[in-house]
N, CA, C and O atoms as a Tinker XYZ file with bonds, in Angstrom:
   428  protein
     1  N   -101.800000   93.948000   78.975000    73     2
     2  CA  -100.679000   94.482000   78.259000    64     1     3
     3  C   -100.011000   95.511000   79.165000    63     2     4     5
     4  O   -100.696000   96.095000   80.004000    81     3
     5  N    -99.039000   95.697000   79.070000    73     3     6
     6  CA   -97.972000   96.484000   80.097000    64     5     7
     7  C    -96.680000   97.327000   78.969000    63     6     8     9
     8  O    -95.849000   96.780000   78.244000    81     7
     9  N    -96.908000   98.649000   79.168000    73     7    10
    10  CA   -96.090000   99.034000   78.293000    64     9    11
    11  C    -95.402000  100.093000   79.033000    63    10    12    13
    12  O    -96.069000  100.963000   79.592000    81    11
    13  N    -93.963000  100.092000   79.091000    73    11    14
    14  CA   -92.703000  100.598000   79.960000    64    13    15
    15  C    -92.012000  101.506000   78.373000    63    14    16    17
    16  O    -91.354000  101.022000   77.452000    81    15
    17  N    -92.552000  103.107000   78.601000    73    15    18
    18  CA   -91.642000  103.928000   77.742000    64    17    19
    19  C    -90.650000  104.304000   78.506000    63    18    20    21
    20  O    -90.539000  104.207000   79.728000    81    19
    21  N    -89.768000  104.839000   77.547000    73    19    22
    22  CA   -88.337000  105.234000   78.064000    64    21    23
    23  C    -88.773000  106.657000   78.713000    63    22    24    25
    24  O    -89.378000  107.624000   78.248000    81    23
    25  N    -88.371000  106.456000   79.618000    73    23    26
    26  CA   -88.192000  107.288000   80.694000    64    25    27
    27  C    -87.098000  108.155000   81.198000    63    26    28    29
    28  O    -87.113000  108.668000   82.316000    81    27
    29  N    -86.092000  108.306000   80.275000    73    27    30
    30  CA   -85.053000  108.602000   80.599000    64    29    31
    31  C    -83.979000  109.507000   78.882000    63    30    32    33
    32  O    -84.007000  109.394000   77.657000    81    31
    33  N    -83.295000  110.225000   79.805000    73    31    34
    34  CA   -82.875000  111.170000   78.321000    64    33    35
    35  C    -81.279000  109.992000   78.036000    63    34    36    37
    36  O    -80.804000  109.345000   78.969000    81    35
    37  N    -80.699000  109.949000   76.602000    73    35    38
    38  CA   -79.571000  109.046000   76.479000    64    37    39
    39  C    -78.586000  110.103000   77.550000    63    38    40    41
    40  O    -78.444000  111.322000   77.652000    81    39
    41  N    -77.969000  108.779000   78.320000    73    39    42
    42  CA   -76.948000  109.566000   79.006000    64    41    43
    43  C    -77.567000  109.072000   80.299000    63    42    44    45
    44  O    -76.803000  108.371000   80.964000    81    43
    45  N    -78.733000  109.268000   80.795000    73    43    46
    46  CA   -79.089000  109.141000   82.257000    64    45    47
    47  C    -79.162000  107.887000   82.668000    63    46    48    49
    48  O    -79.209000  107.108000   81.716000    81    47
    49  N    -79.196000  107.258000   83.959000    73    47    50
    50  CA   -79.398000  106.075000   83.963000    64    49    51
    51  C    -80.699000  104.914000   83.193000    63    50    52    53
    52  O    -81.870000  105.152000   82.900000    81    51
    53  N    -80.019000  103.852000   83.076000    73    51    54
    54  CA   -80.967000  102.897000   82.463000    64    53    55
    55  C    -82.175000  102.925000   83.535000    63    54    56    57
    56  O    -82.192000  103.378000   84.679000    81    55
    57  N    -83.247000  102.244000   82.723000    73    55    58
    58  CA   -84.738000  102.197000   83.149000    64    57    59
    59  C    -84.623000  100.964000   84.234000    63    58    60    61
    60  O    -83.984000   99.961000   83.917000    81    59
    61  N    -85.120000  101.041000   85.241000    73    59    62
    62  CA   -84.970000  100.374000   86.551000    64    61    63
    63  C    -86.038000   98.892000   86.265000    63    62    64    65
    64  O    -87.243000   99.143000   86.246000    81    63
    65  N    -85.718000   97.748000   86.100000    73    63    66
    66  CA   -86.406000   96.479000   85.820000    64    65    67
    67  C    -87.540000   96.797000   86.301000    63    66    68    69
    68  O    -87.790000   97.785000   86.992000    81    67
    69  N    -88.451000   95.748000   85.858000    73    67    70
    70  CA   -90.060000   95.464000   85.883000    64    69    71
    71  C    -90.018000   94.406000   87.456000    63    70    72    73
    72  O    -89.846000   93.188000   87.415000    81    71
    73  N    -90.215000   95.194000   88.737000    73    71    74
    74  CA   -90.420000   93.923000   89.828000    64    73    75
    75  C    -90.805000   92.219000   89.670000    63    74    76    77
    76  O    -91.815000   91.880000   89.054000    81    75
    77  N    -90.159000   91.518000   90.108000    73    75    78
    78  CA   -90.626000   90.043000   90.126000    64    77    79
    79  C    -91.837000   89.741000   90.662000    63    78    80    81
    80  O    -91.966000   89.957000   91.867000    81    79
    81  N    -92.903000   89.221000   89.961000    73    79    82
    82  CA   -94.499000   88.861000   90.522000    64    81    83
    83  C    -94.017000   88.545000   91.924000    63    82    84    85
    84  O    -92.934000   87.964000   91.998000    81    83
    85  N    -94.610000   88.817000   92.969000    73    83    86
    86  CA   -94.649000   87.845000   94.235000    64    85    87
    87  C    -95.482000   87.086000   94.572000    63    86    88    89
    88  O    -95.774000   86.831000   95.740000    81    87
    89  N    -96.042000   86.563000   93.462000    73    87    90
    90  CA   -97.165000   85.507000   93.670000    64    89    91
    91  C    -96.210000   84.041000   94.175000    63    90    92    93
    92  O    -96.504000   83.260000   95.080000    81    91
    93  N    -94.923000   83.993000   93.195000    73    91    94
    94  CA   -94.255000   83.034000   93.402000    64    93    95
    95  C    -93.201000   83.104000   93.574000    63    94    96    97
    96  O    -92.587000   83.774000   92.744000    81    95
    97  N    -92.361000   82.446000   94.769000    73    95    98
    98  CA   -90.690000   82.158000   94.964000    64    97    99
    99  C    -90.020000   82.149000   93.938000    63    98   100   101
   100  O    -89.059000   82.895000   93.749000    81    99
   101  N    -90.529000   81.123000   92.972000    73    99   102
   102  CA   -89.677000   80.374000   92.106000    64   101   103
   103  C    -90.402000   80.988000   90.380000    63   102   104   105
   104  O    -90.549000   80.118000   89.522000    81   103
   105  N    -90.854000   82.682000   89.973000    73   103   106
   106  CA   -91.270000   82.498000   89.459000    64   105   107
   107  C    -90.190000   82.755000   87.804000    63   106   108   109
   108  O    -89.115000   83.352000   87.759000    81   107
   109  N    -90.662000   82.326000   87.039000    73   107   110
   110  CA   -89.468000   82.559000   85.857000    64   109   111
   111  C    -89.888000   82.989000   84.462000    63   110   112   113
   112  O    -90.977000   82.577000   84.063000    81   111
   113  N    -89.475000   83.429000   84.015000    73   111   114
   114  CA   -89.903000   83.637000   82.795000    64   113   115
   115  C    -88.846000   83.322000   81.543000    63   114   116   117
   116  O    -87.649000   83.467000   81.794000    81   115
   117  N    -89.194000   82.942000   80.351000    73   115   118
   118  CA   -88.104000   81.926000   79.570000    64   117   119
   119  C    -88.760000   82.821000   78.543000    63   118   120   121
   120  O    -89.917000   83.183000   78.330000    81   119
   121  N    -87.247000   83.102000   77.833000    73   119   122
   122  CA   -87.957000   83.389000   76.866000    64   121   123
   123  C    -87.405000   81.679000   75.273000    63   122   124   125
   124  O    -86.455000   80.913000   75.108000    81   123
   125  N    -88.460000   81.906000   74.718000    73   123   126
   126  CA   -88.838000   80.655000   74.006000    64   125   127
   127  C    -88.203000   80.730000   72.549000    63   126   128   129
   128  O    -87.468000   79.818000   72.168000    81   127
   129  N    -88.540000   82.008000   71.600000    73   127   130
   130  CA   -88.368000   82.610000   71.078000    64   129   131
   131  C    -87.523000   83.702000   70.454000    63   130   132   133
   132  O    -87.280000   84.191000   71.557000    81   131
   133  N    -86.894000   84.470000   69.658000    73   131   134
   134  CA   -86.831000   86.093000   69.612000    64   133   135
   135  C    -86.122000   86.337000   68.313000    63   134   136   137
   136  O    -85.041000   85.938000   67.880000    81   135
   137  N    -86.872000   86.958000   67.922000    73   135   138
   138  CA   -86.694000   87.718000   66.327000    64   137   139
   139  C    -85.538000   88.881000   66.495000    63   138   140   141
   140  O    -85.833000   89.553000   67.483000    81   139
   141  N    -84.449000   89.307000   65.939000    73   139   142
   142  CA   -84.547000   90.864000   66.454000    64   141   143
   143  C    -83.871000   91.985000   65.143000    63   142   144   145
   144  O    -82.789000   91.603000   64.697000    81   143
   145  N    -84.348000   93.090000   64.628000    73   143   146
   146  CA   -83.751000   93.344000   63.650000    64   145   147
   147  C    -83.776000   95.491000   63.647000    63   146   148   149
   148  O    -84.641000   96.334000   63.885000    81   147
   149  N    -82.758000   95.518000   63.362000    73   147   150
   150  CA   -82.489000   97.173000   63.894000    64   149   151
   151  C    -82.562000   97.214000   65.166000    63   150   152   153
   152  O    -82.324000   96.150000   65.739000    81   151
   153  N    -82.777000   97.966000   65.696000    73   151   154
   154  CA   -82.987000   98.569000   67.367000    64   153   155
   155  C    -84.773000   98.003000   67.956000    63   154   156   157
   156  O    -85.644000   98.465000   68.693000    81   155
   157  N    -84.602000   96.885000   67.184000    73   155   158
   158  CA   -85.961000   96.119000   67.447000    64   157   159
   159  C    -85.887000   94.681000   68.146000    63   158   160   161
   160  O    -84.862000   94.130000   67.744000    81   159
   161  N    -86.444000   94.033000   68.859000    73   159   162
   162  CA   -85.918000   92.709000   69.200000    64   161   163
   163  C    -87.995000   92.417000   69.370000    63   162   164   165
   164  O    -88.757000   93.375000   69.499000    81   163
   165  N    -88.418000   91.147000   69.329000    73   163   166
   166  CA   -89.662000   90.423000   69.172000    64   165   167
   167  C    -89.336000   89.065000   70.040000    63   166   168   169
   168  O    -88.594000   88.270000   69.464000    81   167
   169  N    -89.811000   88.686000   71.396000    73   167   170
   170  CA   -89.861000   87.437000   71.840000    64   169   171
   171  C    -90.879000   87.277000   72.578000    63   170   172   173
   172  O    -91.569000   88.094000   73.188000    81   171
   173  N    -90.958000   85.592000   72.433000    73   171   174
   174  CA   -92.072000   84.920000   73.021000    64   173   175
   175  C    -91.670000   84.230000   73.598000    63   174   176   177
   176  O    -90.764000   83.441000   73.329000    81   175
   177  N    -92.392000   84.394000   74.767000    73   175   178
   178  CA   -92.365000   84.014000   75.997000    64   177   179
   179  C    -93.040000   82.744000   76.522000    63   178   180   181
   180  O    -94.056000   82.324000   75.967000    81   179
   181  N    -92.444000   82.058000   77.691000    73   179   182
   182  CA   -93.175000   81.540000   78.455000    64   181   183
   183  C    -92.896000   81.822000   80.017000    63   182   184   185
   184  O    -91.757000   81.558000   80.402000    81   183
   185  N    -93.823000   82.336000   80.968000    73   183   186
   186  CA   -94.361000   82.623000   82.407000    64   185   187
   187  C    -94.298000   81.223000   83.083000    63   186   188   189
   188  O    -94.640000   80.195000   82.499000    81   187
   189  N    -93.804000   81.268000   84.442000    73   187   190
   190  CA   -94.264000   80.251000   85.341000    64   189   191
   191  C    -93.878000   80.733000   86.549000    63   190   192   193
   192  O    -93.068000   81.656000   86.640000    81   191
   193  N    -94.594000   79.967000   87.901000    73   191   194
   194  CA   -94.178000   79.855000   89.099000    64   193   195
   195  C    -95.042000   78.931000   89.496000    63   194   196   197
   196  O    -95.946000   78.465000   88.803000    81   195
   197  N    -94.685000   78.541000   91.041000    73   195   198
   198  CA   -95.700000   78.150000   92.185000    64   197   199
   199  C    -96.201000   78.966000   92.349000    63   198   200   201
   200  O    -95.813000   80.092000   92.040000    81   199
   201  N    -97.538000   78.614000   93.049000    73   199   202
   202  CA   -98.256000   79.630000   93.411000    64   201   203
   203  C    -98.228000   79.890000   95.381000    63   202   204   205
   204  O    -99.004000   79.405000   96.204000    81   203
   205  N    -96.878000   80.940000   95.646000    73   203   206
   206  CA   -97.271000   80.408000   96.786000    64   205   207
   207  C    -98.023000   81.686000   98.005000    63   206   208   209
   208  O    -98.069000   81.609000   99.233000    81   207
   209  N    -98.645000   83.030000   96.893000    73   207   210
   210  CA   -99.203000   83.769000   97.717000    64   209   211
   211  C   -100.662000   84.243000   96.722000    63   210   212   213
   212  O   -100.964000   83.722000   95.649000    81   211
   213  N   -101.233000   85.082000   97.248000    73   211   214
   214  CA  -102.381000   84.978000   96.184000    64   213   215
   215  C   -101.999000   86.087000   94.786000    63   214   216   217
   216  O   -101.065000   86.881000   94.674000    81   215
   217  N   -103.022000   85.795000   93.916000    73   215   218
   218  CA  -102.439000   85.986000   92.875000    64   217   219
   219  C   -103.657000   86.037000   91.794000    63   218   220   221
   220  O   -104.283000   84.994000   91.608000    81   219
   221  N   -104.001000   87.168000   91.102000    73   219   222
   222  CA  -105.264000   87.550000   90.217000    64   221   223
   223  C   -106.805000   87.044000   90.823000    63   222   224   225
   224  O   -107.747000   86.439000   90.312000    81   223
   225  N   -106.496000   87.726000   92.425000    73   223   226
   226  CA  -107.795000   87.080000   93.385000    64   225   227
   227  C   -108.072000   85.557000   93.637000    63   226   228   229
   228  O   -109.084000   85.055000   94.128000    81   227
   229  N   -106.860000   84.903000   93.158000    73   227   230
   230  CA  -107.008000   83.395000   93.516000    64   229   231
   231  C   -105.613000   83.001000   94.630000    63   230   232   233
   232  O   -104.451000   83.106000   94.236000    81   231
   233  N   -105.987000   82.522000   96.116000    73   231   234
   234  CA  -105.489000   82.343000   97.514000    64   233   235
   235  C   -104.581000   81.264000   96.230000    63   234   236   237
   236  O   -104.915000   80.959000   95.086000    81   235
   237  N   -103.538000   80.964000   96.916000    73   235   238
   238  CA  -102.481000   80.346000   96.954000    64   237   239
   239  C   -102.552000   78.724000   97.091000    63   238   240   241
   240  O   -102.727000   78.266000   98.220000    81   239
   241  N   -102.433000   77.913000   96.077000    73   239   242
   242  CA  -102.528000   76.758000   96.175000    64   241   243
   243  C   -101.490000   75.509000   95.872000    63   242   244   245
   244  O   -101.585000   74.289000   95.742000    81   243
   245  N   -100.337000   76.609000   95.830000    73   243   246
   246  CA   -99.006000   75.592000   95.997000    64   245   247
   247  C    -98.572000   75.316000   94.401000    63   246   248   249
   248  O    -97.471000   75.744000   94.054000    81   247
   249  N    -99.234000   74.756000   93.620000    73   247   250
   250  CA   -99.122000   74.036000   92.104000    64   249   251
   251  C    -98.501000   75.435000   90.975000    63   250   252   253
   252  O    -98.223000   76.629000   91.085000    81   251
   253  N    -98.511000   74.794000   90.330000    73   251   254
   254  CA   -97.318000   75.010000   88.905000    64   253   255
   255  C    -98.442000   76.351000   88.184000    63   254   256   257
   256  O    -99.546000   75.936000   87.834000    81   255
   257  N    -98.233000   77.494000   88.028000    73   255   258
   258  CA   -99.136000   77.713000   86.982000    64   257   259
   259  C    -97.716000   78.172000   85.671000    63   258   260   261
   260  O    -96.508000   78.187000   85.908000    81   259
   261  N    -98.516000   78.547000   84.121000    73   259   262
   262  CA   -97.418000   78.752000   83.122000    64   261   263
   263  C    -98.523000   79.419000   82.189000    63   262   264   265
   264  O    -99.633000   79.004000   81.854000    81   263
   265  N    -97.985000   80.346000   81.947000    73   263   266
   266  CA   -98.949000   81.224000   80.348000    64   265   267
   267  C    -97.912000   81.556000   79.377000    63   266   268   269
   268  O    -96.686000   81.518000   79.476000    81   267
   269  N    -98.586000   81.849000   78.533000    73   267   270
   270  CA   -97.734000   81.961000   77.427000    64   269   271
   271  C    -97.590000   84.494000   77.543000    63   270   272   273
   272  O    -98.257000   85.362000   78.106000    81   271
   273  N    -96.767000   84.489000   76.943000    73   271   274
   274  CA   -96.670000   85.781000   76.364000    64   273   275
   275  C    -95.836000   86.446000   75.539000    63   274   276   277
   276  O    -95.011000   85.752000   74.946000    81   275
   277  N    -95.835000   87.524000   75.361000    73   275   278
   278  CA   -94.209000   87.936000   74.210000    64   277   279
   279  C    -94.490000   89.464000   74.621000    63   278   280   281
   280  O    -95.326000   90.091000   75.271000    81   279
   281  N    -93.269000   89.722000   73.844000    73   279   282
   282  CA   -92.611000   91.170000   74.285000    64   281   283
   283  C    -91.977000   91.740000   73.252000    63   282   284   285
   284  O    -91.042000   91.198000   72.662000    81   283
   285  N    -92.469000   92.921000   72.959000    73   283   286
   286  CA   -91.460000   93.648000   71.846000    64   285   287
   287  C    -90.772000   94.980000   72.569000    63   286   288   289
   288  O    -91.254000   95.805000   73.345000    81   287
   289  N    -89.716000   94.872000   72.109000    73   287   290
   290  CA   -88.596000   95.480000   72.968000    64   289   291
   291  C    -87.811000   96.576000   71.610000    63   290   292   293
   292  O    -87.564000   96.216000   70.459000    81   291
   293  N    -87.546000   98.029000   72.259000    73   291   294
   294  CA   -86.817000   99.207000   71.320000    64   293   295
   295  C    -85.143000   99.364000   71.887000    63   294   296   297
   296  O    -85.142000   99.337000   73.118000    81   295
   297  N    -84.224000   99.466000   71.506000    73   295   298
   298  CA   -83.514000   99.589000   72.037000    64   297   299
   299  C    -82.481000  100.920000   71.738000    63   298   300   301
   300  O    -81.971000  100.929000   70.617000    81   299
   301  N    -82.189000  101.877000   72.523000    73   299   302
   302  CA   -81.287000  102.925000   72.368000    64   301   303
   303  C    -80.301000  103.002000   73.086000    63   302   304   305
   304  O    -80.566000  102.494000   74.175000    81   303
   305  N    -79.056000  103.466000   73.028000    73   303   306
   306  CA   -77.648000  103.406000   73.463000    64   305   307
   307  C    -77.390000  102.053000   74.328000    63   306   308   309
   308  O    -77.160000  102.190000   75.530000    81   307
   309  N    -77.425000  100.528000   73.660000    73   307   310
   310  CA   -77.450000   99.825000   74.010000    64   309   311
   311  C    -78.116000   99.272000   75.355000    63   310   312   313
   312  O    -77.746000   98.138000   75.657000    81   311
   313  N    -78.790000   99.720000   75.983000    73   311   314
   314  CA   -80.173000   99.512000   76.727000    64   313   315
   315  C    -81.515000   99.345000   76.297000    63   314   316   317
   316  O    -82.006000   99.596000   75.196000    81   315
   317  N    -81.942000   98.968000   77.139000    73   315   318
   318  CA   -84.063000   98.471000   76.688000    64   317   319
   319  C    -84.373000   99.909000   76.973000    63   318   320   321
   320  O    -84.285000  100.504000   78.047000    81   319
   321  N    -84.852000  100.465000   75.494000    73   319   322
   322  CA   -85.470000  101.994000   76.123000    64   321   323
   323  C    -87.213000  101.943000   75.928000    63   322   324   325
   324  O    -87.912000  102.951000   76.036000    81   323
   325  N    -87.723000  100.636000   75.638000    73   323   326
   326  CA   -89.082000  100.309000   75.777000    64   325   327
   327  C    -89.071000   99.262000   75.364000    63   326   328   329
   328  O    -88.334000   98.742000   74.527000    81   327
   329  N    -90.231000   98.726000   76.158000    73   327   330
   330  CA   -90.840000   97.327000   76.090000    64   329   331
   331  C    -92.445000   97.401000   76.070000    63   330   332   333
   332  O    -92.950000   98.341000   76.683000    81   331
   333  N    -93.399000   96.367000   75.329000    73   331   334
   334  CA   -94.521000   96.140000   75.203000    64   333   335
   335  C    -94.397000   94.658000   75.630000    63   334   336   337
   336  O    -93.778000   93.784000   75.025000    81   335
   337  N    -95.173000   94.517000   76.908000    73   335   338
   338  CA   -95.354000   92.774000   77.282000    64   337   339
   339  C    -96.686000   92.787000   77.189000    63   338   340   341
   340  O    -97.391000   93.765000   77.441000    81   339
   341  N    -97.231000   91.249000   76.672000    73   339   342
   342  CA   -98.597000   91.020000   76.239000    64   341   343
   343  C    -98.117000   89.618000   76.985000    63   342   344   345
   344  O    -97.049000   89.028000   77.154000    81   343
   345  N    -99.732000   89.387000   77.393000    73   343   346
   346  CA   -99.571000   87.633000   78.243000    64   345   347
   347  C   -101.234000   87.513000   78.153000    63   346   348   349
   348  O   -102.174000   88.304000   78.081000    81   347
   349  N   -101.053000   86.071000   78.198000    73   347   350
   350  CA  -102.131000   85.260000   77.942000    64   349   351
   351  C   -103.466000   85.383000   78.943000    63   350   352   353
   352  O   -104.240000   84.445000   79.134000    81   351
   353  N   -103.556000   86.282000   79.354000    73   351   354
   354  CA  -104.376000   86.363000   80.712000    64   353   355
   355  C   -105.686000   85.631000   80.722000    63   354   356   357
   356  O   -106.186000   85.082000   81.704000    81   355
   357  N   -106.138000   85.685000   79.610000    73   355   358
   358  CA  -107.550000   84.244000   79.654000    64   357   359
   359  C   -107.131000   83.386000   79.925000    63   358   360   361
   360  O   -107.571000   82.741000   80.877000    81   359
   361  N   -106.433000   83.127000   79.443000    73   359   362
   362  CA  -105.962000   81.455000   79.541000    64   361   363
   363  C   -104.976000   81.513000   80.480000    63   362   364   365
   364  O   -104.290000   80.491000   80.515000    81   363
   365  N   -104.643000   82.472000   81.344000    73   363   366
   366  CA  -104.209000   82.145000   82.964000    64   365   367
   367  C   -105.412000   82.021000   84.018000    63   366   368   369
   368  O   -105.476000   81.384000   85.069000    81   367
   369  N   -106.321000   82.830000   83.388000    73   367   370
   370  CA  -107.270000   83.020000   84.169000    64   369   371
   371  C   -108.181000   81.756000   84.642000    63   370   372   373
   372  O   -108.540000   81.423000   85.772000    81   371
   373  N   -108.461000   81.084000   83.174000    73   371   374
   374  CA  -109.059000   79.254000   83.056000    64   373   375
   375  C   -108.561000   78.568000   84.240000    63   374   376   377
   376  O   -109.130000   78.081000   85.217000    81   375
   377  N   -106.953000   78.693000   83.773000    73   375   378
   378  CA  -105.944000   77.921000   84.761000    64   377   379
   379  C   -106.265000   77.848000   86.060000    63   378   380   381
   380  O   -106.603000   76.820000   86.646000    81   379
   381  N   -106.160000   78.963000   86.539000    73   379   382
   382  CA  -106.035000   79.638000   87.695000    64   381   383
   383  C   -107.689000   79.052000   88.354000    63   382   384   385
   384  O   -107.577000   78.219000   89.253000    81   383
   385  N   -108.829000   79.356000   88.042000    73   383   386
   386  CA  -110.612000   78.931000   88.077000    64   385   387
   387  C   -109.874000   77.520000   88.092000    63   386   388   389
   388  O   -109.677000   76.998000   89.190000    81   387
   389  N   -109.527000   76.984000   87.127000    73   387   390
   390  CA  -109.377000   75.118000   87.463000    64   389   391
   391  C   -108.650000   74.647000   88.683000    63   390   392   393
   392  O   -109.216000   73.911000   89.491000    81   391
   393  N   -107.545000   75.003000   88.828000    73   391   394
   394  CA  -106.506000   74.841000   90.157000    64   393   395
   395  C   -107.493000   75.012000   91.278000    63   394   396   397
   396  O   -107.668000   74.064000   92.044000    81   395
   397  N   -108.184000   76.186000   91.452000    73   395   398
   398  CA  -109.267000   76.736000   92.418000    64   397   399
   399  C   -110.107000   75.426000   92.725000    63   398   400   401
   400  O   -110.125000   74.837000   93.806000    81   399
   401  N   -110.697000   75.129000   91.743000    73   399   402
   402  CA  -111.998000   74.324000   91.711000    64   401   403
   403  C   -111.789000   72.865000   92.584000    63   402   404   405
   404  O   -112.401000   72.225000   93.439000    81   403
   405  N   -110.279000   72.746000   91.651000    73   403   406
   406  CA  -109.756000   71.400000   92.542000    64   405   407
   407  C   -109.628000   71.587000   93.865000    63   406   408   409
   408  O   -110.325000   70.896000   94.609000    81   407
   409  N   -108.585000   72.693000   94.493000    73   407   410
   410  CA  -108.558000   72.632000   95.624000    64   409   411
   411  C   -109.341000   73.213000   96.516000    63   410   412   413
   412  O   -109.017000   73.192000   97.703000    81   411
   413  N   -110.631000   73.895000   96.044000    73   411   414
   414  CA  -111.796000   74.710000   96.602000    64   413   415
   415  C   -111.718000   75.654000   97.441000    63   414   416   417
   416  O   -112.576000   76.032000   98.238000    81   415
   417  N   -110.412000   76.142000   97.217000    73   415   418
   418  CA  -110.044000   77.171000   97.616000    64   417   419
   419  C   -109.837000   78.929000   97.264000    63   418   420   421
   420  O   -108.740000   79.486000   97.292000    81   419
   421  N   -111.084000   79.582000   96.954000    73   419   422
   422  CA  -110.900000   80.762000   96.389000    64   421   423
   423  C   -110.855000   81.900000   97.038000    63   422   424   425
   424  O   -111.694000   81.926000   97.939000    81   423
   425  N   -109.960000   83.244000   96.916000    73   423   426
   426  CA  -109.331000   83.869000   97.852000    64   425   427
   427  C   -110.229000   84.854000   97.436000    63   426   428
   428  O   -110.228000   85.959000   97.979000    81   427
């Protein structure tokens, strides 16, 4: 879980994005989902990339990985003034041990 409070007084600049994983070139995130009601917004997510550097101690094996996750998001003076991201990390983790196993490659 990863939780980004507002950091900032209204008026100052917006909160500076969450870096792109560099596990992967191509990695994306969709959102699938999203509820949103008052200064509240709720979405679920889906994660993906190649894998083309290492990544939760597993070396780089080229192939597709995808987890699921969601995010609840606050919003003040029309900006994200917090976010809560939750992701599937067992069940990246499975993934990730299976891909390994096949290509017998563990970093």
């Amino acid at each position: 879980m990863r939780h980004r409070p507002a950091s900032r007084a209204p008026g100052d600049a917006p909160i500076r994005p969450i870096p792109r994983p560099r596990f992967a070139s191509d990695y994306r995130c969709e959102i699938v989902e999203c509820v949103a009601e008052r200064d509240r917004a709720f979405a679920g997510m889906r994660f993906s990339g190649r894998r083309t550097a290492p990544f939760r101690g597993y070396a780089p094996t080229g192939r597709e990985v995808a987890w699921a996750g969601a995010a609840l998001f606050r919003f003040a003076d029309d900006v994200i003034a917090e976010v809560w991201v939750l992701g599937d990390l067992a069940g990246l983790d499975a993934l990730l041990a299976e891909q390994t196993e096949v290509s017998g490659d563990r970093g």
